[in-house]
VOPAGU-2260 file (C-alpha; in pm, 1 decimal, decimal comma):
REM VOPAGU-2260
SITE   aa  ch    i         X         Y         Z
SITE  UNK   A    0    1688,5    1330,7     347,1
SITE  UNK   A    1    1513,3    1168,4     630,9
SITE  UNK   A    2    1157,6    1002,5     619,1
SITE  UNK   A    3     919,3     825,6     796,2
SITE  UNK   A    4     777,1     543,4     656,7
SITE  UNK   A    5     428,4     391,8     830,1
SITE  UNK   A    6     365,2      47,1     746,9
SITE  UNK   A    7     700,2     -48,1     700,9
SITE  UNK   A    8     637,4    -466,0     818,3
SITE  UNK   A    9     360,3    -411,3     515,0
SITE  UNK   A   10     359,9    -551,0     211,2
SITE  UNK   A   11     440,7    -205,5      29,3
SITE  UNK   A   12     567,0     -43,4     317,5
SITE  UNK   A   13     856,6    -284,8     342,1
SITE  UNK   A   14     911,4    -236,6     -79,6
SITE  UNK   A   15     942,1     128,5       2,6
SITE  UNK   A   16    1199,5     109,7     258,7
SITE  UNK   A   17    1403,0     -49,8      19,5
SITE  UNK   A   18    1400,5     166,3    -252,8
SITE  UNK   A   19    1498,1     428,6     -82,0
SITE  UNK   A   20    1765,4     247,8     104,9
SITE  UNK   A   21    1944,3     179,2    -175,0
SITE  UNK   A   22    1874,8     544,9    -278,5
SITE  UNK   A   23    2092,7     616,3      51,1
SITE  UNK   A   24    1783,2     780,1     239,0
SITE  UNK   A   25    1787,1     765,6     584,2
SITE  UNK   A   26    1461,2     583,5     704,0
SITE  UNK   A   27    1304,9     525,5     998,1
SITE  UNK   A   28    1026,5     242,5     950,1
SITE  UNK   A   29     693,0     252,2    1198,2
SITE  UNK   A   30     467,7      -5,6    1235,3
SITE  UNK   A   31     222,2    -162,8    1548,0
SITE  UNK   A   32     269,6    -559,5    1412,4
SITE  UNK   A   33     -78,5    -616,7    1445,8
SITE  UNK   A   34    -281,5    -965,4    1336,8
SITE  UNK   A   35    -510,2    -909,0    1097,8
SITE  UNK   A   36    -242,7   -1146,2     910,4
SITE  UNK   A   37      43,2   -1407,6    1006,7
SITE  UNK   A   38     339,1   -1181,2    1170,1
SITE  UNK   A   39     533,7   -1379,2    1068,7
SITE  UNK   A   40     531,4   -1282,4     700,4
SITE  UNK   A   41     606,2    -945,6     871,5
SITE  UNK   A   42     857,2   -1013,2    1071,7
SITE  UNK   A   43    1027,1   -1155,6     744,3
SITE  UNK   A   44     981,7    -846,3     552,5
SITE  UNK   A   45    1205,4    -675,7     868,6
SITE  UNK   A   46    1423,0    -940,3     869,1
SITE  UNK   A   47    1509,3    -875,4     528,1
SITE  UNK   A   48    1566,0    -486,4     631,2
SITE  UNK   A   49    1814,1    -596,1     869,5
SITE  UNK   A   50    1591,5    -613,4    1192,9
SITE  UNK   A   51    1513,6    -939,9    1368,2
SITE  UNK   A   52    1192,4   -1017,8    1539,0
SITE  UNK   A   53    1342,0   -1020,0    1878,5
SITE  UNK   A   54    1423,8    -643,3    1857,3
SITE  UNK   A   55    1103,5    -579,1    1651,7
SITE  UNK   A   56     890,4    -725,2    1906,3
SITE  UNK   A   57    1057,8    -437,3    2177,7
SITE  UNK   A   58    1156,3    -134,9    2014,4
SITE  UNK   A   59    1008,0     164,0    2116,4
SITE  UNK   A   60    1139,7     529,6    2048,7
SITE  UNK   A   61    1480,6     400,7    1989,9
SITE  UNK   A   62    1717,6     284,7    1749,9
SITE  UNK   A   63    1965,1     -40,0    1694,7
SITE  UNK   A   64    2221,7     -54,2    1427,3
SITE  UNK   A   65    2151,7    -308,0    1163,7
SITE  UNK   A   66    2265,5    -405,1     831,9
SITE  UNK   A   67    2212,2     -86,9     694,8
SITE  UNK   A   68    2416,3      72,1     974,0
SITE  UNK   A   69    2244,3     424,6    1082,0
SITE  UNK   A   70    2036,8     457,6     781,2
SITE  UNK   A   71    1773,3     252,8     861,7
SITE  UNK   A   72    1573,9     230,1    1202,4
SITE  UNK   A   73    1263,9      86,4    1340,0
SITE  UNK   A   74     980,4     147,8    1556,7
SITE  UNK   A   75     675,7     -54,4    1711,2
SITE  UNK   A   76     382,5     223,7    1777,9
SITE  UNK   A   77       8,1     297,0    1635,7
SITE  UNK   A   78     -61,7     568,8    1452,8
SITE  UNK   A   79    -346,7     622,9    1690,7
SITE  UNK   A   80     -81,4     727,7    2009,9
SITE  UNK   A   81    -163,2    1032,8    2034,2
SITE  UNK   A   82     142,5    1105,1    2319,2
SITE  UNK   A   83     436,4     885,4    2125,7
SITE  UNK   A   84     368,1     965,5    1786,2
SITE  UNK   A   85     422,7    1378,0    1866,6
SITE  UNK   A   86     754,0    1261,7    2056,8
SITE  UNK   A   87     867,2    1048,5    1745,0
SITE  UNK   A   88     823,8    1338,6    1539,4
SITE  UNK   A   89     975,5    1603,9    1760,4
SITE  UNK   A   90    1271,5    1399,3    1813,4
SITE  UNK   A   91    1330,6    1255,9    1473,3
SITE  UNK   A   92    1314,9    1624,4    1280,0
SITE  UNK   A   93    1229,3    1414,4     939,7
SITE  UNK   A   94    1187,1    1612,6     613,8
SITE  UNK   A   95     923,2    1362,8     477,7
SITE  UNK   A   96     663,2    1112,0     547,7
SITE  UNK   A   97     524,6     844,2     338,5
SITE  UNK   A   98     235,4     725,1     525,5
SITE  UNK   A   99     143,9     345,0     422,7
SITE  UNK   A  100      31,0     231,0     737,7
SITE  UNK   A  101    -365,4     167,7     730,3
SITE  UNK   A  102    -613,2    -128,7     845,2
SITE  UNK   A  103    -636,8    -313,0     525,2
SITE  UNK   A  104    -897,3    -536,7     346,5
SITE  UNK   A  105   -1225,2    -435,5     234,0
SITE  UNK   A  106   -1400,6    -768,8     361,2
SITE  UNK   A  107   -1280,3    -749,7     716,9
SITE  UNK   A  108   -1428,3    -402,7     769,5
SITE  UNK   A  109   -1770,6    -526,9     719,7
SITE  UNK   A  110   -1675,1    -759,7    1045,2
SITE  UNK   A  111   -1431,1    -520,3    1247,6
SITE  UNK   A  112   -1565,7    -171,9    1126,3
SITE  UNK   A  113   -1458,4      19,0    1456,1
SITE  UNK   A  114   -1081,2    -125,2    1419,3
SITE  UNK   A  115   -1067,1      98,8    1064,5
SITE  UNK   A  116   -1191,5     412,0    1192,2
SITE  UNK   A  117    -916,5     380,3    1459,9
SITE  UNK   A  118    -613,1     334,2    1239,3
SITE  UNK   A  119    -735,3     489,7     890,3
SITE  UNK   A  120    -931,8     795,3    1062,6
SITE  UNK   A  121    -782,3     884,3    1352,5
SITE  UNK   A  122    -448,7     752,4    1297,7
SITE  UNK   A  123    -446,7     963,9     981,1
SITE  UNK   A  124    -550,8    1271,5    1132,3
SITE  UNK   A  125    -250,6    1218,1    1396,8
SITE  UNK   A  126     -13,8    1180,2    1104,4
SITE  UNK   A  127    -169,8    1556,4     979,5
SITE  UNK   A  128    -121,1    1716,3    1288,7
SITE  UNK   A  129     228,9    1592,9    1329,3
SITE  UNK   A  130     305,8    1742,2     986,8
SITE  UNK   A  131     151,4    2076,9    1028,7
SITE  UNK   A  132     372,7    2085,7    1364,6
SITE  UNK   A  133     696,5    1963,0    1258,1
SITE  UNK   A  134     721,9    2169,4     914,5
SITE  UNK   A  135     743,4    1830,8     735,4
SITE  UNK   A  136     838,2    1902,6     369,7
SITE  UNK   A  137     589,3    1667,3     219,1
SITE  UNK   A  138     340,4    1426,5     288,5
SITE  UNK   A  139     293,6    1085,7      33,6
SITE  UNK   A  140      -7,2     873,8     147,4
SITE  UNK   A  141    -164,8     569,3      81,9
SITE  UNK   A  142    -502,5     597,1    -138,3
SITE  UNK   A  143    -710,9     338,4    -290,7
SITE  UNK   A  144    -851,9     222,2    -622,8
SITE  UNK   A  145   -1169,4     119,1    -412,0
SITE  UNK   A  146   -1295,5     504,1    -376,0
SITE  UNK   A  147   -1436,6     484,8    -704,5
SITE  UNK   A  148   -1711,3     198,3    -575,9
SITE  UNK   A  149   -1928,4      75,8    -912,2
SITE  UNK   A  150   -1803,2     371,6   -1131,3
SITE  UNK   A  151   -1921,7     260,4   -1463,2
SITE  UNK   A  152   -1688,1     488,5   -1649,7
SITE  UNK   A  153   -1397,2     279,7   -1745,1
SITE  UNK   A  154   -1077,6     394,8   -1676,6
SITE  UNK   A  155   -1099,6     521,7   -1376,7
SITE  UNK   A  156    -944,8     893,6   -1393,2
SITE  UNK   A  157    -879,5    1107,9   -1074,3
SITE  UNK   A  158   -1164,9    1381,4   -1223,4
SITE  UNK   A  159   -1461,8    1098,8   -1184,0
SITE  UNK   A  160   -1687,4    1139,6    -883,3
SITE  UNK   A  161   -1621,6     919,0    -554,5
SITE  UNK   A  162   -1877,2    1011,0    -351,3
SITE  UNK   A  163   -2042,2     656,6    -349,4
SITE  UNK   A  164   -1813,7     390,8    -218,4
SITE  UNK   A  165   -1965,9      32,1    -142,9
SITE  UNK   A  166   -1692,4     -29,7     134,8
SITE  UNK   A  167   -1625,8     132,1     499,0
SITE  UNK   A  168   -1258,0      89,3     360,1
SITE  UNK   A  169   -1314,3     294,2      89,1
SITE  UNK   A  170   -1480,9     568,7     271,2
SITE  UNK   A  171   -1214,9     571,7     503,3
SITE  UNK   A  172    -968,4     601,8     235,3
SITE  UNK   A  173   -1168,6     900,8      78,3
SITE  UNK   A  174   -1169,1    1041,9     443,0
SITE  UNK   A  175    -794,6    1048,8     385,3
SITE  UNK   A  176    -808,9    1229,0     101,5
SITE  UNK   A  177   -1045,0    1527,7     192,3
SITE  UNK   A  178    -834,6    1519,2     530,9
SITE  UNK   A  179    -540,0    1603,2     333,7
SITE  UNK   A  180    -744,5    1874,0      87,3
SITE  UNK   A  181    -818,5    2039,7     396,7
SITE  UNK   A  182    -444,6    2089,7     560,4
SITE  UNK   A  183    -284,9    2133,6     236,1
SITE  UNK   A  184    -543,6    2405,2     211,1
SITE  UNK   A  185    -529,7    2531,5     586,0
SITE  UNK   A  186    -168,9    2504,8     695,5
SITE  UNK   A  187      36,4    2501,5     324,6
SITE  UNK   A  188     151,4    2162,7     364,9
SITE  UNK   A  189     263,2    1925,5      49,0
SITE  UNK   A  190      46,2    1640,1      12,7
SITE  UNK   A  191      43,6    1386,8    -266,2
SITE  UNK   A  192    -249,3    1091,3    -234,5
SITE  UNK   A  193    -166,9     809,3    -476,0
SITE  UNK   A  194    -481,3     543,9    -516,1
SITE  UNK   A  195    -304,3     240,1    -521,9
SITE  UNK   A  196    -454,7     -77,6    -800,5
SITE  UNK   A  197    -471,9    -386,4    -714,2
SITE  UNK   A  198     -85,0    -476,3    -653,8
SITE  UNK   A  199      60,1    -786,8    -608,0
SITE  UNK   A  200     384,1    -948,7    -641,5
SITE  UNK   A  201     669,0   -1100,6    -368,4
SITE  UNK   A  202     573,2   -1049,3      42,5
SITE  UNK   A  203     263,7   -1004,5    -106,8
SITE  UNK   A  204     -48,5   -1020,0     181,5
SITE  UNK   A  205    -213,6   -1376,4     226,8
SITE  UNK   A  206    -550,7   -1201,7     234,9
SITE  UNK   A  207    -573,9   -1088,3    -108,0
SITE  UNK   A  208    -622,8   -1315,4    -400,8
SITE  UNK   A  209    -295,9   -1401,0    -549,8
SITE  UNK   A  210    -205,7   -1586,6    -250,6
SITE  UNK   A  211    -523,8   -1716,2    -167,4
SITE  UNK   A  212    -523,7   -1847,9    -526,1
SITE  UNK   A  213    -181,8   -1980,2    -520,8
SITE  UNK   A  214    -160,3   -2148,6    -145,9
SITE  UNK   A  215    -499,3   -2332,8    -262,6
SITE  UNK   A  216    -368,4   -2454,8    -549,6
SITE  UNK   A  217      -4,8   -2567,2    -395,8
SITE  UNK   A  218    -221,5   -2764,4    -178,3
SITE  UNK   A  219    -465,1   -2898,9    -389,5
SITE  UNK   A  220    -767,9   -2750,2    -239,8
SITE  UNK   A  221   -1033,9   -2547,1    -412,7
SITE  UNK   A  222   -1031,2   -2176,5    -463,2
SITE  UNK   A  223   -1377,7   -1928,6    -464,5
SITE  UNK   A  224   -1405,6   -1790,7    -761,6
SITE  UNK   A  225   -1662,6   -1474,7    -661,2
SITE  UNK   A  226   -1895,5   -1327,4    -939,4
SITE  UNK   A  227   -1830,0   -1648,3   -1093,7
SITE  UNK   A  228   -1510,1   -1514,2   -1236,2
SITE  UNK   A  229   -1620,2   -1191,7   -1394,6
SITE  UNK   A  230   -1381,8    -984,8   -1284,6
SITE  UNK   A  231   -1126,2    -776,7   -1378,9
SITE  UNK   A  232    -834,2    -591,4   -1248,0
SITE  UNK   A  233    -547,8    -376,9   -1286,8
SITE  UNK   A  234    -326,7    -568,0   -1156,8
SITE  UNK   A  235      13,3    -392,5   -1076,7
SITE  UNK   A  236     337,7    -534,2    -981,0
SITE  UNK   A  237     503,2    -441,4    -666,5
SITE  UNK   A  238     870,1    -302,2    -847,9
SITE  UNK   A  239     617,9     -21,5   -1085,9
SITE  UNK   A  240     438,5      51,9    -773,5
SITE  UNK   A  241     761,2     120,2    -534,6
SITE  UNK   A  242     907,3     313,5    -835,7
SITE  UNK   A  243     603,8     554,2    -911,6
SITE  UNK   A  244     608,7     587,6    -467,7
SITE  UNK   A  245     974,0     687,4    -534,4
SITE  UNK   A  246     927,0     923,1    -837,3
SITE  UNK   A  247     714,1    1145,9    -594,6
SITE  UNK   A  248     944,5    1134,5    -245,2
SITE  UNK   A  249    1201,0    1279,5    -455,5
SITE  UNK   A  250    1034,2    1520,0    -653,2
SITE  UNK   A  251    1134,7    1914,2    -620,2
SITE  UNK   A  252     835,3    2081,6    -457,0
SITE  UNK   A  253     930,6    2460,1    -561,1
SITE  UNK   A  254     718,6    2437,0    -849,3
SITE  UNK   A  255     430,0    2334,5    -687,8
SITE  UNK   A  256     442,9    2600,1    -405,5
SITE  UNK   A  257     509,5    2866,8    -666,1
SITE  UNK   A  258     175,4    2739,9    -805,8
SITE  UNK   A  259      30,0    2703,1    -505,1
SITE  UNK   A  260     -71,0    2329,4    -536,4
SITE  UNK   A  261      -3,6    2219,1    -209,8
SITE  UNK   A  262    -264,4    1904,1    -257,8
SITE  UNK   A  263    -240,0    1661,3    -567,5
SITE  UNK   A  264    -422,1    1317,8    -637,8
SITE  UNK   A  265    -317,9    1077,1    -850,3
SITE  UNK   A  266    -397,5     693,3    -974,7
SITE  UNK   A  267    -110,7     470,8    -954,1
SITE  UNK   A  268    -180,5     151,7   -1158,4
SITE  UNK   A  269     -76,0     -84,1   -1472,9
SITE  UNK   A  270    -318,0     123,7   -1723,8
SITE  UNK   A  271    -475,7    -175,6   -1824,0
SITE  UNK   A  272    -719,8    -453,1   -1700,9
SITE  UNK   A  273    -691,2    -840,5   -1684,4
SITE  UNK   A  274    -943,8   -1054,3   -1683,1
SITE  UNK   A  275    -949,3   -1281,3   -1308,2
SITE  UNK   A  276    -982,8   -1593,2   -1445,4
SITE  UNK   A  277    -659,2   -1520,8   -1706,1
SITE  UNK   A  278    -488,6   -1427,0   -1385,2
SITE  UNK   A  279    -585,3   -1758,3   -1238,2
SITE  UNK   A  280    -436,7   -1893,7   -1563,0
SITE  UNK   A  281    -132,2   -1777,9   -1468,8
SITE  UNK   A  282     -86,9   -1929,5   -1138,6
SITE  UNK   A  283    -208,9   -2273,8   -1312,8
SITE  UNK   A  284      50,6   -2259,3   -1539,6
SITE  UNK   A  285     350,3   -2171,5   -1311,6
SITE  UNK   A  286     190,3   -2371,1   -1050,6
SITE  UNK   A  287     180,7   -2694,9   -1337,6
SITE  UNK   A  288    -186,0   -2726,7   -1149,0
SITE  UNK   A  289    -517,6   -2711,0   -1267,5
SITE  UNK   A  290    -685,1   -2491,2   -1021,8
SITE  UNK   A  291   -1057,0   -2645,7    -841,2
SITE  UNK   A  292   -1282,8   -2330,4    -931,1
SITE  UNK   A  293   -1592,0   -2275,5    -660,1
SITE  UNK   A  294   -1778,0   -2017,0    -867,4
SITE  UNK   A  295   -1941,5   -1771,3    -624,5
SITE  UNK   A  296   -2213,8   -1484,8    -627,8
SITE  UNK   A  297   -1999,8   -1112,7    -574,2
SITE  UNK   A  298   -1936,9   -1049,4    -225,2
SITE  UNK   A  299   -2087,4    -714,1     -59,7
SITE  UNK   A  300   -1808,9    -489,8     -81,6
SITE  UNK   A  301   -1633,2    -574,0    -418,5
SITE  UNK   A  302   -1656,0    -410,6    -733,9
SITE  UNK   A  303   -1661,5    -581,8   -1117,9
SITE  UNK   A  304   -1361,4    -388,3   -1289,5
SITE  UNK   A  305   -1124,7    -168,1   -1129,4
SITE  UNK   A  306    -834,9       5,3   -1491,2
SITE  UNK   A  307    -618,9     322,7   -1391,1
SITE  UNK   A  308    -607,5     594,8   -1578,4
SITE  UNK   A  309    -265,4     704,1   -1486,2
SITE  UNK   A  310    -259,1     998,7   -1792,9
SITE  UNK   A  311    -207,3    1276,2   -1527,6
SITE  UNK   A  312      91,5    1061,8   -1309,1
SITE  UNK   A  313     273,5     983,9   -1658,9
SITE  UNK   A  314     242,1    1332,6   -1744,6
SITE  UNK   A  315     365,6    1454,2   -1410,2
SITE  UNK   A  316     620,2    1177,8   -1303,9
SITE  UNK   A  317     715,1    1022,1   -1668,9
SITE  UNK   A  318     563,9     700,4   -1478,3
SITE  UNK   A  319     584,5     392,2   -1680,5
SITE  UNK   A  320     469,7      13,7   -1509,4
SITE  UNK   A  321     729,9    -210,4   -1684,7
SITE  UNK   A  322     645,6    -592,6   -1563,6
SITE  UNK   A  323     393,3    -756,7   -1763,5
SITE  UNK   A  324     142,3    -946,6   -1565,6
SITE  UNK   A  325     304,8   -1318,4   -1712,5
SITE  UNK   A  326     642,6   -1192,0   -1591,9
SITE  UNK   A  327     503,7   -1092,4   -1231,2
SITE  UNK   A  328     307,4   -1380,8   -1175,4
SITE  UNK   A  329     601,9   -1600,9   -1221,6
SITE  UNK   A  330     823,6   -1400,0    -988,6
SITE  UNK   A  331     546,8   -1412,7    -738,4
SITE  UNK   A  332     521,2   -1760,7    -758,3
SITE  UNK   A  333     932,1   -1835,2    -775,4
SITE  UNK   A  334     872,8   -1606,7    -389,9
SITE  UNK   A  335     605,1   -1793,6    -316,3
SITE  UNK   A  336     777,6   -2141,6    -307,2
SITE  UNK   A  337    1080,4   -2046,9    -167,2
SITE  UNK   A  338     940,4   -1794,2     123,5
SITE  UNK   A  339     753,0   -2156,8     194,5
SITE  UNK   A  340     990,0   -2378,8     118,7
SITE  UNK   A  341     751,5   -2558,6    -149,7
SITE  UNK   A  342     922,4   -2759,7    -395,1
C-alpha cells in the first residue's frame, strides 16, 4: 500500500511515518516546514526518517533514496498549491491519505487568524478534491478534542453537540469534519475523522505545555499556571495515539461500503482525565525540580476539562491506550534531555 502522509516534519505526522514504515508501507511524507515553531525540531524528526535538512530544504516533486531505501520519500509543498498538489497526486497513484498537516495552536489563531483558514480550510478542501479525483481508497484526518468548546457533559462522546467552539482552531477543525460529511456523502469516498486529546510525549511541539513546563523548569524559570491550575486533561501518549492512527489505515473498508458508511467520527484519547497540576508533578519529580508556579486567569480560547469517550473506537478498532501518564512523562523527559543535550 502506498500513502500520503501531510504533516510528516510534525510532531504526529513524523510518529505516523514510522509506524507504518516498519509496517513495510510505502510512504511518501508532505510537509511546507513552516515557523510557527523552531525547524529545527523538524528537521530532526526527518532526520530521524532518513532525510537530512539539506535535501528537505529543496525537494520538490521528487524523490531521494534514504535509509529506508524506496519506501519512504519526501516532499516540501502546502496543502494550499492548488497546481502541485493535483500533480503529486496524479503522479504518485497512492491508495491512501492520512492527512495530519494543519496550522496548529489554538492561541496563535487569535493573533494569525487568516494563516488557519489558509492551511486548515482551504488546504483541506484541496486534499478532498484530490481524493474524489484520484479514487483514493480512504481518507484518515486530523480532528480535534477542541470542537467540543465548554461542553459540560463529561466525557466527551462523538454524539454531543459541537456547534459552539470558543476557538477559530476549533471551528476550523469542525469545518474539516462537515467537509468530509459532505464528499463521503457526494462522491462515496472513505473518510475517517479522529479528534485527537491532548497528546504528548517525545518530538513533542515546544508550544504546548509539556515542554513549556519542562524547558522552564530545566532552566529554572517560572512557568504560567492558567486558571490557576484547574485544569484537566486527557492526556495521551504519542505510541497509543500512532497505534489507534494505524488500527484505521489498515482497516478492510468492504464492510463499511456494504453498509454504506462512507463517513465515520471518532475520539481518540486516554479515556481518562488528569488533573494539570498532577501533570506538573510529574515533570517536578523527573525533573528533581520544584517547579516556580505563576497562577494565571484562563486564557480566551481554552477550555477547563477536555476526557474522551473512546466507547465507539474500542468497539470498532479493539483500541486500548497502554502508557500510563507516570510512564510517559518520564520517557518524555529521558527525550527531552537528550534531544537537548541537558544533563
Amino acid at each position: 500500500m502506498k500513502i500520503l502522509v501531510t504533516g510528516a516534519a510534525g510532531f504526529v505526522g513524523y510518529h505516523v511515518c514510522e509506524i507504518l514504515l516498519q509496517h513495510n508501507f510505502t510512504v511518501v511524507g508532505l510537509d511546507n516546514i513552516n515557523d510557527y515553531y523552531d525547524v529545527n525540531l523538524k528537521y530532526g524528526r526527518l532526520e530521524q526518517l532518513g532525510i537530512n535538512k539539506k535535501d528537505a530544504e529543496k525537494f520538490h516533486l521528487e524523490t531521494r533514496g534514504n535509509k529506508h531505501g524506496s519506501k519512504f520519500s519526501f516532499i516540501r509543498m502546502n496543502l494550499e498549491d492548488r497546481e502541485e498538489l493535483p500533480k503529486l497526486f496524479a503522479s504518485a497513484k497512492f491508495d491512501l491519505v492520512c492527512n495530519l498537516a494543519a496550522q496548529a495552536g489554538v492561541r496563535y489563531s487569535l493573533e494569525e487568524p487568516n494563516i488557519y483558514v489558509d492551511s486548515n480550510v482551504v488546504g483541506f478542501l484541496n486534499i478532498l478534491e484530490c481524493c474524489r479525483h484520484n479514487s483514493i481508497k480512504h481518507l484518515v484526518y486530523a480532528s480535534s478534542s477542541s470542537v467540543y468548546g465548554n461542553n459540560k457533559k463529561i466525557p466527551f462522546s462523538v454524539e454531543d453537540n459541537v456547534d459552539h467552539p470558543i476557538s477559530l482552531y476549533a471551528a476550523t477543525k469542525k469545518s474539516n469534519e462537515l467537509m468530509a460529511h459532505t464528499y463521503s456523502h457526494l462522491f462515496k469516498i472513505p473518510t475517517t475523522g479522529l479528534r485527537f486529546f491532548t497528546v504528548y510525549g517525545p518530538w513533542g511541539r515546544p508550544d504546548m505545555a509539556p515542554f513549556l513546563f519542562t524547558d522552564a523548569i530545566s532552566k529554572n524559570k517560572a512557568i504560567k499556571v492558567f486558571n490557576h491550575g484547574n485544569m484537566e486533561r486527557d492526556f495521551t501518549y504519542i505510541t497509543d495515539i500512532t497505534e489507534g492512527i494505524f488500527r484505521v489505515l489498515k482497516q478492510d473498508l468492504t464492510q463499511r461500503k456494504e453498509s454504506n458508511e462512507f463517513y465515520k467520527l471518532y475520539n481518540i484519547g486516554n479515556n481518562s482525565s488528569v488533573k494539570l497540576l498532577y501533570f506538573i508533578e510529574q515533570i517536578e519529580l523527573n525533573l528533581k525540580t520544584s517547579a516556580k508556579k505563576l497562577m494565571m486567569d484562563i486564557q480566551p480560547g481554552d477550555v477547563e476539562k477536555t476526557w474522551a469517550d473512546i466507547e465507539s473506537f474500542v468497539n470498532d478498532y479493539e483500541y486500548k491506550p497502554k502508557t500510563s501518564i507516570e510512564l510517559g512523562v518520564k520517557n518524555y523527559i529521558n527525550w527531552y534531555q537528550d534531544f537537548y543535550k541537558i544533563k
